[in-house]
C-alpha positions as CSV (number, residue, x, y, z in Angstrom):
1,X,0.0,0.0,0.0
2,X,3.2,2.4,-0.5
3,X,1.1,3.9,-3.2
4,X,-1.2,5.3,-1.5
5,X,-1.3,8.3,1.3
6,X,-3.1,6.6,3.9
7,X,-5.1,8.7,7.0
8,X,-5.7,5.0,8.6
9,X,-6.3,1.4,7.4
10,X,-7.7,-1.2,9.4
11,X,-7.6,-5.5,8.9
12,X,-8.0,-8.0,11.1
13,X,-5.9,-9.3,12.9
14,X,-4.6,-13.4,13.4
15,X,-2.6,-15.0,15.9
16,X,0.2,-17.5,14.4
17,X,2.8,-19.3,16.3
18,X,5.2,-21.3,14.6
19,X,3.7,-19.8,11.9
20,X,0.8,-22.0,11.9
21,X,-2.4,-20.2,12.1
22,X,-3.8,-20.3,16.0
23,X,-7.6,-19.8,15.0
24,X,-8.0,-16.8,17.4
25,X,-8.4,-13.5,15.9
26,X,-7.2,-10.4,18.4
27,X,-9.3,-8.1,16.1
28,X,-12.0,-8.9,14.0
29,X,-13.4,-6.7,11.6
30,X,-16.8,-8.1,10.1
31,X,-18.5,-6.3,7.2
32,X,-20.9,-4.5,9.2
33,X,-17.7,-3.1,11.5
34,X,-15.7,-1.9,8.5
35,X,-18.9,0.1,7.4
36,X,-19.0,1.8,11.1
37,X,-15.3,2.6,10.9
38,X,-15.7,4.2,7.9
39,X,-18.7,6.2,8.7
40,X,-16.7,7.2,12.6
41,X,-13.4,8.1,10.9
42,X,-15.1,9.9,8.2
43,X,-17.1,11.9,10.8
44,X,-13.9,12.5,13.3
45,X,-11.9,14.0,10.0
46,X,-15.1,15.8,8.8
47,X,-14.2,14.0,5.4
48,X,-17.0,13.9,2.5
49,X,-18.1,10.2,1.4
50,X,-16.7,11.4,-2.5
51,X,-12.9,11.9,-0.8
52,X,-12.7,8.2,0.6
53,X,-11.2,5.5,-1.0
54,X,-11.5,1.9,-0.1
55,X,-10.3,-1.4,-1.8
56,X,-12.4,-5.0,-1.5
57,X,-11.4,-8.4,-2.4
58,X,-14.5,-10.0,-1.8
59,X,-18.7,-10.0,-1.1
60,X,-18.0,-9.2,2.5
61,X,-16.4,-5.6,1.4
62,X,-19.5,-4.3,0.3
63,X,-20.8,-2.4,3.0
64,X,-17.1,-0.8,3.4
65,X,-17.2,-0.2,-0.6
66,X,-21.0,2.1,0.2
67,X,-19.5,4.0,2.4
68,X,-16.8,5.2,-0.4
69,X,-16.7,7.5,-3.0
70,X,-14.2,5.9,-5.2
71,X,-14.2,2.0,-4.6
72,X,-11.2,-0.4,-5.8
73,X,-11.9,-4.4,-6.6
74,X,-8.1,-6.5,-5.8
75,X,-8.0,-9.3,-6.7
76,X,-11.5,-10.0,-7.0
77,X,-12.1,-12.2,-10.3
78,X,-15.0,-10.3,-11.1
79,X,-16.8,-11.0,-7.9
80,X,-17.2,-6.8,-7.0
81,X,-17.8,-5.7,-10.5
82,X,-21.2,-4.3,-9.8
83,X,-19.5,-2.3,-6.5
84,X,-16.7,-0.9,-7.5
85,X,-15.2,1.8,-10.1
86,X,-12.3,-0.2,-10.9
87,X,-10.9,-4.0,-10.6
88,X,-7.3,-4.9,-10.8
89,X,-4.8,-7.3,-9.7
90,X,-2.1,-4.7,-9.0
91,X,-1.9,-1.7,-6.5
92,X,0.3,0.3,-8.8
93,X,-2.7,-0.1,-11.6
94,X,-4.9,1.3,-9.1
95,X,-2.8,4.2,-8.2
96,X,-2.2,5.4,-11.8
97,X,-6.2,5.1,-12.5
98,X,-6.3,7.4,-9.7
99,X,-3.6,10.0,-11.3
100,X,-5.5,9.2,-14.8
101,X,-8.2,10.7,-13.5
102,X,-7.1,13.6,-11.1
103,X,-8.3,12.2,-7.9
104,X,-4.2,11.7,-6.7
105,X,-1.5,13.7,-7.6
106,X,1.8,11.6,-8.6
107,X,4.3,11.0,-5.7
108,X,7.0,13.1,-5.3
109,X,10.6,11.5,-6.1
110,X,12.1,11.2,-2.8
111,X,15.2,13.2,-2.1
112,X,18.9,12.6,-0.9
113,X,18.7,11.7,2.8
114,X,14.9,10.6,2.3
């Protein structure tokens, strides 16, 4: 997600040990919970639904992908194409959509010492 000038992101988040996959989950964000972040960090930022961007990979992103104003499919196979703007397999194809059409300005080559 280096592309991308993120205010916050959220996932959830799984216990491994050994790195073998536990089964517990320290932070579970359902569908319904992505849509309430959204709408609380949205509010807090006093940031218009049209200036959000969120990506889905799947039928459970929907309610986060209503709350946007410019919605991303990854990786989807098709499966979002009636709730998103744009599918892709690749962040970077994302980001340039996003310059293509104004909505992100290109980054800024970092300098000597950056």
């Amino acid at each position: 997600m280096a592309h991308f000038d993120l205010d916050a992101a959220f996932s959830n988040e799984f216990v491994y040990e050994d790195g073998i996959f536990t089964g517990e989950v320290v932070l579970h964000v359902s569908p319904r919970v992505k849509a309430e972040i959204v709408r609380a960090l949205a509010s807090k930022y006093g940031v218009e639904k049209e200036d959000i961007l969120a990506f889905g990979d799947g039928l459970m992103d929907v309610p986060l992908l209503a709350e946007a104003g410019i919605r991303f499919g990854i990786n989807t196979n098709g499966k979002l194409r009636d709730h998103v703007d744009f599918e892709t397999t690749d962040y970077s194809e994302a980001h340039k959509w996003l310059i293509e059409r104004g909505a992100q300005r290109p980054a800024k080559p970092a300098r000597d010492g950056e």
